[in-house]
N, CA, C and O of each residue as an XYZ file, in Angstrom:
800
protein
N     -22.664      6.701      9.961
C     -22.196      5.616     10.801
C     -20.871      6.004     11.452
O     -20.082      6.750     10.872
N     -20.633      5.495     12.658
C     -19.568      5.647     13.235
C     -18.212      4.997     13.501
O     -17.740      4.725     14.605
N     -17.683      4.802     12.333
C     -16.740      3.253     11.774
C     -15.270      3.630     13.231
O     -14.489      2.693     13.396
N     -15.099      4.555     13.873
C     -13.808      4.321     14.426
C     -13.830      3.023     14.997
O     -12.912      2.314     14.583
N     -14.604      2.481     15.832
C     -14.434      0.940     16.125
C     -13.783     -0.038     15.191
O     -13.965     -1.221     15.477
N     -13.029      0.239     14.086
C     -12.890     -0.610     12.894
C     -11.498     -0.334     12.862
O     -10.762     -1.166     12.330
N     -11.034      0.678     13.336
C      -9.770      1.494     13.495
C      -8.809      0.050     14.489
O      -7.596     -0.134     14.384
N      -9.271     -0.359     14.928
C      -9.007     -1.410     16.291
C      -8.637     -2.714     15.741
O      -8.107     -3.669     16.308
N      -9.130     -2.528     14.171
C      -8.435     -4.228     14.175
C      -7.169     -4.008     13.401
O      -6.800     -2.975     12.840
N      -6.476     -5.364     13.489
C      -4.748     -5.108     13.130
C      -5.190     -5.791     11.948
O      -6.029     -6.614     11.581
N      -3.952     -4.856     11.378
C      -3.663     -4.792      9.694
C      -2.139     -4.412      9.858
O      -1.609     -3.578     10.592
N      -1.586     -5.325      8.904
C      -0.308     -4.935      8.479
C       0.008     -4.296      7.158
O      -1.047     -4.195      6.530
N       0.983     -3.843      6.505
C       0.995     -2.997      5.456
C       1.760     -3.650      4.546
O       2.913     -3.846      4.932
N       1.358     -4.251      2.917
C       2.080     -4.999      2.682
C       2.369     -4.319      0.965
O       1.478     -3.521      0.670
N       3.284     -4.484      0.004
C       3.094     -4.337     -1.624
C       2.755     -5.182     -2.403
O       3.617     -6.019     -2.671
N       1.664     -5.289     -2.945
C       0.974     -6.125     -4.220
C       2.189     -5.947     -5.174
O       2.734     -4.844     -5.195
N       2.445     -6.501     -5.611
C       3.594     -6.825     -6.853
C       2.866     -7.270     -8.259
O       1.762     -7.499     -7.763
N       2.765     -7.434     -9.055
C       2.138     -7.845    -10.303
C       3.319     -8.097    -11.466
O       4.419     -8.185    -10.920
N       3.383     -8.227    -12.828
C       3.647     -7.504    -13.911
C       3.132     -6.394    -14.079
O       1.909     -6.255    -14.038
N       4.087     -5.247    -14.333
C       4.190     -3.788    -14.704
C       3.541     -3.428    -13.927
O       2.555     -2.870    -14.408
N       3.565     -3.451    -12.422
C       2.595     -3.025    -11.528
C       2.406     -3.096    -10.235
O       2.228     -4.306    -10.094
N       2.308     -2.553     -9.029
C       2.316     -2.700     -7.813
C       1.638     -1.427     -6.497
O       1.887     -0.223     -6.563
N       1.099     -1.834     -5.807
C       0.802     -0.754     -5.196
C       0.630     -1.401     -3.275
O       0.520     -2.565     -2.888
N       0.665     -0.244     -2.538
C       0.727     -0.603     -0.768
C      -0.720     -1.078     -0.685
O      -1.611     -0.610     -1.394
N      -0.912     -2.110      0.296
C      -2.833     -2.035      0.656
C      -2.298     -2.598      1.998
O      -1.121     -2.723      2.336
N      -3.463     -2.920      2.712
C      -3.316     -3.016      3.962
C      -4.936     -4.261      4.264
O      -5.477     -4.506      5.342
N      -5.200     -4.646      3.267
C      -5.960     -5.386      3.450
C      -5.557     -6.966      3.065
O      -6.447     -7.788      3.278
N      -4.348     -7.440      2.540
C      -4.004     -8.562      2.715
C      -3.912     -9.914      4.152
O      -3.131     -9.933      5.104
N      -5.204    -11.067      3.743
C      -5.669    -11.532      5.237
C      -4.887    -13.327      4.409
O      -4.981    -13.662      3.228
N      -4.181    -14.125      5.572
C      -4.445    -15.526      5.144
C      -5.734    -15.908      5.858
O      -6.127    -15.533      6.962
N      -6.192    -16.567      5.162
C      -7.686    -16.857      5.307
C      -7.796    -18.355      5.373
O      -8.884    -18.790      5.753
N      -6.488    -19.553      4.951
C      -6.379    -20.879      5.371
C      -5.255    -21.404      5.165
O      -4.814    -20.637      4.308
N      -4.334    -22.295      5.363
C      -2.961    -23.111      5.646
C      -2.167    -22.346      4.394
O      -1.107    -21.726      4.484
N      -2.963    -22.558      3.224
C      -2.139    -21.620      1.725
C      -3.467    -21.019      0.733
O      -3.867    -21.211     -0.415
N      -3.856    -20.214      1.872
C      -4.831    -19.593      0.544
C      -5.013    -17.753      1.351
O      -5.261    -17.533      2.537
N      -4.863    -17.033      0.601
C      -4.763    -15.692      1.216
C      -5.881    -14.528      0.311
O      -5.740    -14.632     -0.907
N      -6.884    -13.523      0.733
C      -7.330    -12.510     -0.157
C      -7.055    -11.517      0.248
O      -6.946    -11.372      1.465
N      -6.854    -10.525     -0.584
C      -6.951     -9.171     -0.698
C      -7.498     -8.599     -1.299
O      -8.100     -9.211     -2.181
N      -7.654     -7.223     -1.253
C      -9.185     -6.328     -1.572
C      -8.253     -5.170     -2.351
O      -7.307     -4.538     -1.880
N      -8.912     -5.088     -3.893
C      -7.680     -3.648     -4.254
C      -8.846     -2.958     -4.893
O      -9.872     -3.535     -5.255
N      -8.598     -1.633     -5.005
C      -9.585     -0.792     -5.345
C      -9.450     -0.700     -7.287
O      -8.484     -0.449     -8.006
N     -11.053     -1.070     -7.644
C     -10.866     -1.372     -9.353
C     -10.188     -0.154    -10.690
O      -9.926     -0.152    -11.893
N     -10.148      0.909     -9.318
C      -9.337      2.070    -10.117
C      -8.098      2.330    -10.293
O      -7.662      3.297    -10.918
N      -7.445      1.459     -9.736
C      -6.313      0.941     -9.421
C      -5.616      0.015    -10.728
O      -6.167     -1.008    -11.135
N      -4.410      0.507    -11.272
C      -3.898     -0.210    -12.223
C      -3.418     -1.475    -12.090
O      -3.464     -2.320    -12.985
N      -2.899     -1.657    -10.867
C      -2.369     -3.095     -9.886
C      -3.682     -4.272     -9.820
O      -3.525     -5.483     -9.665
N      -5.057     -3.516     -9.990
C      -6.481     -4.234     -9.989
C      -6.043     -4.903    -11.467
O      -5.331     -5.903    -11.554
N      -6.635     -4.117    -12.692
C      -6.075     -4.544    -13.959
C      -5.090     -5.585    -14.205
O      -5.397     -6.628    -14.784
N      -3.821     -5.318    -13.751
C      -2.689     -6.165    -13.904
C      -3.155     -7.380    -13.257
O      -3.530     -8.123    -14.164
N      -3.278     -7.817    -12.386
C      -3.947     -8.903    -11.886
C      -4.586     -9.989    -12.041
O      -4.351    -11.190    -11.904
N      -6.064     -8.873    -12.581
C      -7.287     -9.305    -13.399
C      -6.286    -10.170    -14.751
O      -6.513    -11.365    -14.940
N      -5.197     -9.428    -15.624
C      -5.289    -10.141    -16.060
C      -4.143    -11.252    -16.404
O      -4.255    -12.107    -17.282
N      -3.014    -11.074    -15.538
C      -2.172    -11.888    -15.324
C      -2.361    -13.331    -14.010
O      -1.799    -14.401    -13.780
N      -3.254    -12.694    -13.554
C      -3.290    -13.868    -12.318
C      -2.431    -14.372    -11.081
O      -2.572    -15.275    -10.257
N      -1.431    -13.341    -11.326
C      -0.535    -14.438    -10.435
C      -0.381    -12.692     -9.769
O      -1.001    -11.765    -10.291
N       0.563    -12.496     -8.538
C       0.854    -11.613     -7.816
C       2.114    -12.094     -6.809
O       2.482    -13.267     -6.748
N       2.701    -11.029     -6.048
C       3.477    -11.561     -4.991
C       2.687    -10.556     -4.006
O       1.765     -9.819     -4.356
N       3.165    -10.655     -2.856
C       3.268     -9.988     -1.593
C       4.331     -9.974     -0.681
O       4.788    -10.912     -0.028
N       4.772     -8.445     -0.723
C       6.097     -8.105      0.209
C       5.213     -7.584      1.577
O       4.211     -6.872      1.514
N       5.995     -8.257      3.160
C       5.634     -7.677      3.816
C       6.621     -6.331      4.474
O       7.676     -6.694      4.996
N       6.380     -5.090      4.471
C       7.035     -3.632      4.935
C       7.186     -4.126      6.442
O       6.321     -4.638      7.151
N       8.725     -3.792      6.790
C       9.274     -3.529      8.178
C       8.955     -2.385      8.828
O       8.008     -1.709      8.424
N       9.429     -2.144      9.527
C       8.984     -0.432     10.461
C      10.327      0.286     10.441
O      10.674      1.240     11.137
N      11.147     -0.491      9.320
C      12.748      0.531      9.004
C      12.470      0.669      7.577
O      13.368      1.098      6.852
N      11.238      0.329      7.045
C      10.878      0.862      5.613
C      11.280      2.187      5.043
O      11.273      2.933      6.022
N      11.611      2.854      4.039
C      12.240      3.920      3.531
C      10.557      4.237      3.060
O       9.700      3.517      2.547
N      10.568      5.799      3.547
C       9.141      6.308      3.052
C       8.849      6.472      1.769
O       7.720      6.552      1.285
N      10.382      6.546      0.942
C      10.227      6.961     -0.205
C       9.382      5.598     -1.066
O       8.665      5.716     -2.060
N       9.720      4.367     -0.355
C       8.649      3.314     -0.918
C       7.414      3.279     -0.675
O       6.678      2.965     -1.611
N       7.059      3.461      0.107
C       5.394      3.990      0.446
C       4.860      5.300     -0.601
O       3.978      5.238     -1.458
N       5.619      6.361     -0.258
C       5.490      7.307     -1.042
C       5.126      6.886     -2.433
O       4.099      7.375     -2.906
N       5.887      5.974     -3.215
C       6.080      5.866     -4.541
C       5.037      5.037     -4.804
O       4.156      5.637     -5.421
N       4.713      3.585     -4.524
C       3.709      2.311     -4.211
C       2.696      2.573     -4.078
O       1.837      2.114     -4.831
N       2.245      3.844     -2.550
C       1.161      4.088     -2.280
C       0.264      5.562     -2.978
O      -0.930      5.824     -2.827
N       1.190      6.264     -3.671
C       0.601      7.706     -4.452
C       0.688      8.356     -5.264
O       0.350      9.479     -5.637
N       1.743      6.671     -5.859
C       1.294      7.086     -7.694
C       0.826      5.987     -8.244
O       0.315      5.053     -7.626
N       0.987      6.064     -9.444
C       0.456      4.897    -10.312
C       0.961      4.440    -11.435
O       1.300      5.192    -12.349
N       1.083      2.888    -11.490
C       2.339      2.270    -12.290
C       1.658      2.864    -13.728
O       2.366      3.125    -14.701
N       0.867      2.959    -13.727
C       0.303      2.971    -15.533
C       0.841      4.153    -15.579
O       1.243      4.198    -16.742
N       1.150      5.265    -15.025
C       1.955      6.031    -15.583
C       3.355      6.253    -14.860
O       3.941      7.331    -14.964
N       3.885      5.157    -14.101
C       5.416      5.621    -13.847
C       5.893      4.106    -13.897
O       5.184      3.106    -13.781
N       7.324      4.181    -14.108
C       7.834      2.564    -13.706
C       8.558      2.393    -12.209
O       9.765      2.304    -11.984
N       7.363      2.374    -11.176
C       8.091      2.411     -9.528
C       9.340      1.382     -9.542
O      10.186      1.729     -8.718
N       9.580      0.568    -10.038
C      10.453     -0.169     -9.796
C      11.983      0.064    -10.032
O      13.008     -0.386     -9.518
N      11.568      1.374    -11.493
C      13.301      1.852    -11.167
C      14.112      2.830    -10.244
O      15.283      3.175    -10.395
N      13.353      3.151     -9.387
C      13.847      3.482     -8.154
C      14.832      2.682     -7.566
O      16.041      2.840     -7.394
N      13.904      1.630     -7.249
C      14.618      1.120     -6.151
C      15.194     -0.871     -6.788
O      14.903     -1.423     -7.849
N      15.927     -1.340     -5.767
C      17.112     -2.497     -6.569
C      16.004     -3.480     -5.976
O      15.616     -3.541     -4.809
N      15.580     -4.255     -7.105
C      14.827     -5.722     -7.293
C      15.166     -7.044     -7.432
O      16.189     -7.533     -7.910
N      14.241     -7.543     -6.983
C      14.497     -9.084     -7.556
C      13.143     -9.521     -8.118
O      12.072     -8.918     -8.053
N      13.407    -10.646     -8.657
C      12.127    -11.493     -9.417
C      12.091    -12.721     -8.771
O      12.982    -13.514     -8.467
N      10.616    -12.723     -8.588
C       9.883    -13.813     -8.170
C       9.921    -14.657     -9.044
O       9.952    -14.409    -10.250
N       9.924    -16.376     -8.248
C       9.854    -17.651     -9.729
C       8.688    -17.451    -10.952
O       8.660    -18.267    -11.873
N       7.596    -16.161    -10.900
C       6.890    -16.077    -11.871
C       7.271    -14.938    -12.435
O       6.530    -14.354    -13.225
N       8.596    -14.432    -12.067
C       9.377    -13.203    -12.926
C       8.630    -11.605    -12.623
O       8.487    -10.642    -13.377
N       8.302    -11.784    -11.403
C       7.631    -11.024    -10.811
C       8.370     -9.708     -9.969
O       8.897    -10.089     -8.923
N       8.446     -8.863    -10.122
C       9.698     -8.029     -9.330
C       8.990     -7.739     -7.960
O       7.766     -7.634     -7.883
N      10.003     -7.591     -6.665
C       9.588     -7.128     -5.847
C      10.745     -6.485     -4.958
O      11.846     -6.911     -5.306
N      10.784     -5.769     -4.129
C      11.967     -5.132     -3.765
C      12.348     -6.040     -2.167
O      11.390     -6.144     -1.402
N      13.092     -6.383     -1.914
C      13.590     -7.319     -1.069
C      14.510     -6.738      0.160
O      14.954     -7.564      0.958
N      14.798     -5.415      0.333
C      15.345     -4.424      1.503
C      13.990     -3.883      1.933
O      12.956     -3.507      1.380
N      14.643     -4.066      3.640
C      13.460     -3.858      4.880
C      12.164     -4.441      4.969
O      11.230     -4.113      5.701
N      12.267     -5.758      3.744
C      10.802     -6.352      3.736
C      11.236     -7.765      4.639
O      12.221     -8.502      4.676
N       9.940     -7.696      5.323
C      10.071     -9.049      6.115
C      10.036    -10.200      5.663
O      10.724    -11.093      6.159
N       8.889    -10.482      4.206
C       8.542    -11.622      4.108
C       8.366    -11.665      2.634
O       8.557    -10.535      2.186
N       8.049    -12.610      1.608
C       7.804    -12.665      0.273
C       6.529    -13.711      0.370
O       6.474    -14.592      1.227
N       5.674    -13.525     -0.473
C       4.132    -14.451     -0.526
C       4.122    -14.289     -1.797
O       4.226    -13.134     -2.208
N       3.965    -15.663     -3.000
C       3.967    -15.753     -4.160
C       2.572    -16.485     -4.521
O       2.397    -17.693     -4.362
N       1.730    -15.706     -4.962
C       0.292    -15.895     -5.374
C      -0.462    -16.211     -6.587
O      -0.511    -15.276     -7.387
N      -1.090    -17.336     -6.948
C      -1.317    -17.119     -7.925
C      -3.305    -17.003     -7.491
O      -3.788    -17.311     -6.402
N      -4.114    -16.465     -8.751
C      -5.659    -15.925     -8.153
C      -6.068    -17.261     -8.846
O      -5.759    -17.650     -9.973
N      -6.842    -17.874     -7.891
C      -8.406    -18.672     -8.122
C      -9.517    -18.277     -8.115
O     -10.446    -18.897     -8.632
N      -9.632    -17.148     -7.518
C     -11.463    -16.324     -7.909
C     -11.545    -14.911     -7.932
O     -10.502    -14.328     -8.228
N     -12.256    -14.426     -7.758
C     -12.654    -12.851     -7.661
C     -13.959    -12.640     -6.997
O     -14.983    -13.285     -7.220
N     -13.813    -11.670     -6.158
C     -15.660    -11.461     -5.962
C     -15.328     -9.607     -6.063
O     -14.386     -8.881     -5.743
N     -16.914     -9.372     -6.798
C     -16.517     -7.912     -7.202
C     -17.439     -7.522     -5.337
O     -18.353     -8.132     -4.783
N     -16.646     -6.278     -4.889
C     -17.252     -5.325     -4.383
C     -17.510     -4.152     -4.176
O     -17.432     -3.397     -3.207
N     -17.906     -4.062     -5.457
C     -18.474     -2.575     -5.450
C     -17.338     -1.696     -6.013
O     -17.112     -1.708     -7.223
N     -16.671     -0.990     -5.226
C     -15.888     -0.148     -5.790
C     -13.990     -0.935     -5.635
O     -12.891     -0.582     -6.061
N     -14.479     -2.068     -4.825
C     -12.944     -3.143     -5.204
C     -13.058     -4.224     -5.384
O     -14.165     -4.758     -5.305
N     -12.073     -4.822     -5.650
C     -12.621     -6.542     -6.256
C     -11.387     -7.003     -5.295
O     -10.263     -6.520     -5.152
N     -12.109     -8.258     -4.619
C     -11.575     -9.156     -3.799
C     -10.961    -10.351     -4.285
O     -11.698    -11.289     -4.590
N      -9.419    -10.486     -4.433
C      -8.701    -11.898     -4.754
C      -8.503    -12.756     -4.167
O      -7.573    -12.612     -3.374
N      -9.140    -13.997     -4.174
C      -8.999    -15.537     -3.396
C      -7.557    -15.835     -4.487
O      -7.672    -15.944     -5.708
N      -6.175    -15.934     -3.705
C      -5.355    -16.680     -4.380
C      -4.963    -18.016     -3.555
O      -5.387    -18.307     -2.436
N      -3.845    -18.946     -4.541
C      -2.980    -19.704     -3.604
C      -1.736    -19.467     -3.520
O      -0.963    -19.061     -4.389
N      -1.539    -19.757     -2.342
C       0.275    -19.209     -2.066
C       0.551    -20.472     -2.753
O      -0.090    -21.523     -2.771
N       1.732    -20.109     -3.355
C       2.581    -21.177     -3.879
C       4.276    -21.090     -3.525
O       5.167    -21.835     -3.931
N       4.363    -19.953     -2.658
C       5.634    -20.245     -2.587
C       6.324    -19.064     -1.295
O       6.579    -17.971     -1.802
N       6.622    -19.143      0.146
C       6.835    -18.040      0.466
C       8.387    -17.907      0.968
O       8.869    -18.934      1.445
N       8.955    -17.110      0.927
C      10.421    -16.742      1.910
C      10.515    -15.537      3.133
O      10.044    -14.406      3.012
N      11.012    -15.897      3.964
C      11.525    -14.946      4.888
C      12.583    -14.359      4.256
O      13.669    -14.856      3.959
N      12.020    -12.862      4.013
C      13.508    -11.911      4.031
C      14.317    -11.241      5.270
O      15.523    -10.998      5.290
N      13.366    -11.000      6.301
C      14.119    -10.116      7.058
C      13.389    -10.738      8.567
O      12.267    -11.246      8.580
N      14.303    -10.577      9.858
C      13.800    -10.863     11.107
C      13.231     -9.115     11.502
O      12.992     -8.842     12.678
N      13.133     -8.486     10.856
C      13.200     -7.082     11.618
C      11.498     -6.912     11.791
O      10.854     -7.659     11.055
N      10.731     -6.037     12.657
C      10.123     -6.074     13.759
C       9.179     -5.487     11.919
O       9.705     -4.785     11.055
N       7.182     -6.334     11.861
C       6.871     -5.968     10.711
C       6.146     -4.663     11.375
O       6.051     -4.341     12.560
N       5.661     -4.016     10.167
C       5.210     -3.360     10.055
C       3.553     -3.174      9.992
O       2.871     -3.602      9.061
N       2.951     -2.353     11.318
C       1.302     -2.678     11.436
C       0.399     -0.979     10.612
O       0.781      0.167     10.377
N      -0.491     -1.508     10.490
C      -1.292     -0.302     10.051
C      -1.368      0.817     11.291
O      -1.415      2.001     10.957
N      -1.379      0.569     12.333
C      -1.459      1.222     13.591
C       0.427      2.076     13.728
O       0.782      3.130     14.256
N       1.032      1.243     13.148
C       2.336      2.041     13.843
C       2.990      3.076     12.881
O       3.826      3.956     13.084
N       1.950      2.444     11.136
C       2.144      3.597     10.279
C       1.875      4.793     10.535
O       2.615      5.775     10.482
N       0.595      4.697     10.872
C      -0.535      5.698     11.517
C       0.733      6.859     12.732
O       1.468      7.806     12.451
N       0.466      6.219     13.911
C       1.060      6.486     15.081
C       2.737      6.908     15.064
O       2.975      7.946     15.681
N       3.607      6.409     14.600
C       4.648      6.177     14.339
C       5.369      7.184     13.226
O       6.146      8.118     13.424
N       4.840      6.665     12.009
C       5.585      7.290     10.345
C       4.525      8.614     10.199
O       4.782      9.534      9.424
N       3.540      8.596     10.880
C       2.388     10.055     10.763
C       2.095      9.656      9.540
O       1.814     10.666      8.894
N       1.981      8.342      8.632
C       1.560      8.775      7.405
C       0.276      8.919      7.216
O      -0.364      9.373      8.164
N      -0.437      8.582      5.973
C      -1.685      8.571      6.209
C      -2.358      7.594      5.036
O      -1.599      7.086      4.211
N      -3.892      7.319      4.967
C      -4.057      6.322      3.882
C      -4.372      6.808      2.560
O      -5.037      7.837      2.434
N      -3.915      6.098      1.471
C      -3.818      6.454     -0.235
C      -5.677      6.436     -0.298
O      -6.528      5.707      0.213
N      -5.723      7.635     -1.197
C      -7.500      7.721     -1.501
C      -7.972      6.355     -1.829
O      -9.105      6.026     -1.476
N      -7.013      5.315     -2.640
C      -7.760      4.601     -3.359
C      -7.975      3.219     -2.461
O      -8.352      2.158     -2.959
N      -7.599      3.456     -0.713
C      -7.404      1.922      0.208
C      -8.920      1.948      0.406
O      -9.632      2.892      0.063
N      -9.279      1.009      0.895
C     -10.002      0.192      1.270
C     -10.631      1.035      2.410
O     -11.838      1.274      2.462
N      -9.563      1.541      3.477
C      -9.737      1.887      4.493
C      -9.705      3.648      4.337
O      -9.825      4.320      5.362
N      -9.592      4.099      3.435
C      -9.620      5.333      3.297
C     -10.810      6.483      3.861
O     -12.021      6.346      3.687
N     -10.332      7.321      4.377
C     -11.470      8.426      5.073
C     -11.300      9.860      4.606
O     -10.267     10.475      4.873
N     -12.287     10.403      3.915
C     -11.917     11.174      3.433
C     -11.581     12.656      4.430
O     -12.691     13.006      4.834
N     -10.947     13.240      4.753
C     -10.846     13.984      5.761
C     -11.878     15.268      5.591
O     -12.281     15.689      4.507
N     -12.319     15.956      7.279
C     -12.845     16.702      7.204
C     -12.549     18.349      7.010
O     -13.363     19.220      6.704
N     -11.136     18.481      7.285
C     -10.620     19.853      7.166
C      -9.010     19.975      7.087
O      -8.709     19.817      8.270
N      -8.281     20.088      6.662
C      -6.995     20.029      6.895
C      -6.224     21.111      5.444
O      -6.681     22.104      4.877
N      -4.703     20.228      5.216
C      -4.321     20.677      3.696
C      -3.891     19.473      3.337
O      -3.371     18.625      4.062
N      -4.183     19.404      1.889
C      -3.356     18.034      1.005
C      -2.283     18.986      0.126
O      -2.278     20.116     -0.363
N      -1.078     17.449      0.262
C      -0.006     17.895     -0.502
C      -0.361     17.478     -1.730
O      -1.065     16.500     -1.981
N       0.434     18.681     -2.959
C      -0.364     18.441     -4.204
C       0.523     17.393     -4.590
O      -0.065     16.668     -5.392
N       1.916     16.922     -4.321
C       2.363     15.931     -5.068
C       2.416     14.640     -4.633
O       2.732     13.895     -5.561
N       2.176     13.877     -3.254
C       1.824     12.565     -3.072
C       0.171     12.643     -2.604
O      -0.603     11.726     -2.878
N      -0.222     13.785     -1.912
C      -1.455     13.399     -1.852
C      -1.771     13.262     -0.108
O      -2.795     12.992      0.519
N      -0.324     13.597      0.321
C      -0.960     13.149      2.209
C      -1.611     14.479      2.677
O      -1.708     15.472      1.957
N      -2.051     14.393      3.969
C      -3.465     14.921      4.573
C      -2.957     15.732      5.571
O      -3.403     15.182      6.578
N      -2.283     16.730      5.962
C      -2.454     17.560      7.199
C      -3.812     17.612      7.679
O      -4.725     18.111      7.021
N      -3.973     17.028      8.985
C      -5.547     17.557      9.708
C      -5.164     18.637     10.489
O      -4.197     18.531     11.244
N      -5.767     19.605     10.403
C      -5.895     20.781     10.744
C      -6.572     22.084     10.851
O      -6.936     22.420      9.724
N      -6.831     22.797     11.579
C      -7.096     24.571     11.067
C      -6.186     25.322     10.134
O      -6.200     25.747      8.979
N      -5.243     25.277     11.367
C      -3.447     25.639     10.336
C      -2.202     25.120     10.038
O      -1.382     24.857     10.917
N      -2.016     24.964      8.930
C      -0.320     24.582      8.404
C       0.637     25.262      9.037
O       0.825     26.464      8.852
N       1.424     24.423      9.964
C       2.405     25.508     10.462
C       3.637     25.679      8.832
O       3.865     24.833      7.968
N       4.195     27.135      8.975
C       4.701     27.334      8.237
C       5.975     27.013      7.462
O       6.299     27.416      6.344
N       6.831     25.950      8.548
C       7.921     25.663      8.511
C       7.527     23.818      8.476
O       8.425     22.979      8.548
N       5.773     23.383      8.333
C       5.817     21.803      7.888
C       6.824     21.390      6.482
O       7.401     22.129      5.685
N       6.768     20.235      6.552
C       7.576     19.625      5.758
C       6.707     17.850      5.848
O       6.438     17.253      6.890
N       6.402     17.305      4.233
C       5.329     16.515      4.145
C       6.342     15.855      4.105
O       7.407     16.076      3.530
N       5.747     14.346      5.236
C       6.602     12.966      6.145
C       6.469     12.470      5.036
O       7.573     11.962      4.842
N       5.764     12.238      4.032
C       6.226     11.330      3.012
C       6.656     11.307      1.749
O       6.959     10.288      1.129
N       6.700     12.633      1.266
C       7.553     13.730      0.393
C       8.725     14.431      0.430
O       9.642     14.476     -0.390
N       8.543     15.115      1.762
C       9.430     16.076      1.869
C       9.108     17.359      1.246
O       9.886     18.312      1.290
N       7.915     17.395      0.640
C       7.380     18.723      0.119
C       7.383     19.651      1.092
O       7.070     19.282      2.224
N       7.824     21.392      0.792
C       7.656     22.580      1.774
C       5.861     22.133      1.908
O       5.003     21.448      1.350
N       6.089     23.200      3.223
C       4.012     23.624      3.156
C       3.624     24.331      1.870
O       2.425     24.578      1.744
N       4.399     24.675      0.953
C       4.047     26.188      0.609
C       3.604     25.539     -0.990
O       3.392     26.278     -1.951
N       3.501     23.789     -1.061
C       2.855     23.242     -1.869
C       2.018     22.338     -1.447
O       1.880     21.271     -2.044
N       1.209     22.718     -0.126
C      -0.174     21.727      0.281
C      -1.172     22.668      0.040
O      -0.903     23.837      0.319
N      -2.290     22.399     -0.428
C      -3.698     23.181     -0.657
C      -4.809     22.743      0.274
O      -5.338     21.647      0.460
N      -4.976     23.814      0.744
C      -6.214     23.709      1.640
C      -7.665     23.288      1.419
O      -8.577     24.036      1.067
N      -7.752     21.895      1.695
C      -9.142     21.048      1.519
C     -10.364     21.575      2.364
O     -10.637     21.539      3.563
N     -11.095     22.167      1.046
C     -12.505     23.099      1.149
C     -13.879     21.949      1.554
O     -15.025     22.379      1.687
């Protein structure tokens, strides 16, 4: 099938927040006056946390976002790191951490359903509580793309697996390519080339 037509609809880029847990998706939709879903992939530790705490926040990312938060959110994984001591937090009224520099907006969620699909499970929550953090210009899936050159975490929704390029071995982003020029440097690492491996 030929999904680029799908490439066309707007998505913004936002962080699932949990207890002990958080990761970037780009599939967060409001869907009515206070009810919002998102789609997280079940391999995903941020899925887990969820499943069994119930409640979540949502930060929305500016386009003066620090990569190193994407980097961290989107290509590792809380079950084995604590992303949050990086960077300076606050807690949500359900004691929820979320990082509050270059984010536009705060969405405090708690889940009313689930529908499994397949390889992600879809959360019907209710907002219960939101704030404006920042007026600064948000951040779209298109200007990540276009803009930051980044690229999408294996485990999104929207993920494609590429046809030829190199992956960096330590976050995981995608040079498309024949050749690595020799003097790259990975946009969301900072890794030399001389630790991307060429995807066979």
């Amino acid at each position: 099938m030929n999904n680029k037509g799908l490439r066309k609809l707007s998505y913004g880029v936002y962080i699932i927040n949990t207890i002990n847990s958080g990761c970037i998706v780009n599939t967060l939709t409001q869907v009515t006056s206070d009810k919002v879903i998102v789609a997280i992939n079940k391999d995903n530790y941020t899925n887990q946390m969820i499943k069994t705490y119930k409640k979540f926040n949502a930060t929305v990312l500016t386009q003066k976002i620090n990569m190193e938060v994407i980097q961290t959110f989107g290509f590792t994984s809380s079950k084995d790191n604590d992303k949050y001591k990086l960077f300076q937090t606050e807690k949500d009224s359900n004691n929820i951490p979320y990082i509050k520099e270059k984010m536009a907006s705060l969405i405090e969620c708690e889940v009313i359903n689930e529908i499994d699909l397949d390889t992600h499970t879809i959360f019907i929550a209710k907002v219960i509580n939101t704030e404006i953090l920042s007026d600064e210009e948000v951040m779209t899936y298109d200007y990540y793309h276009k803009v930051k050159k980044a690229v999408t975490p294996p485990k999104a929704p929207t993920y494609e697996k590429p046809k030829k390029g190199y992956r960096c071995k330590i976050c995981g982003y995608v040079y498309e390519g024949e050749t690595l020029p020799i003097d790259f440097v990975c946009p969301i690492c900072g890794a030399p080339a001389s630790v991307f491996e060429k995807i066979e």
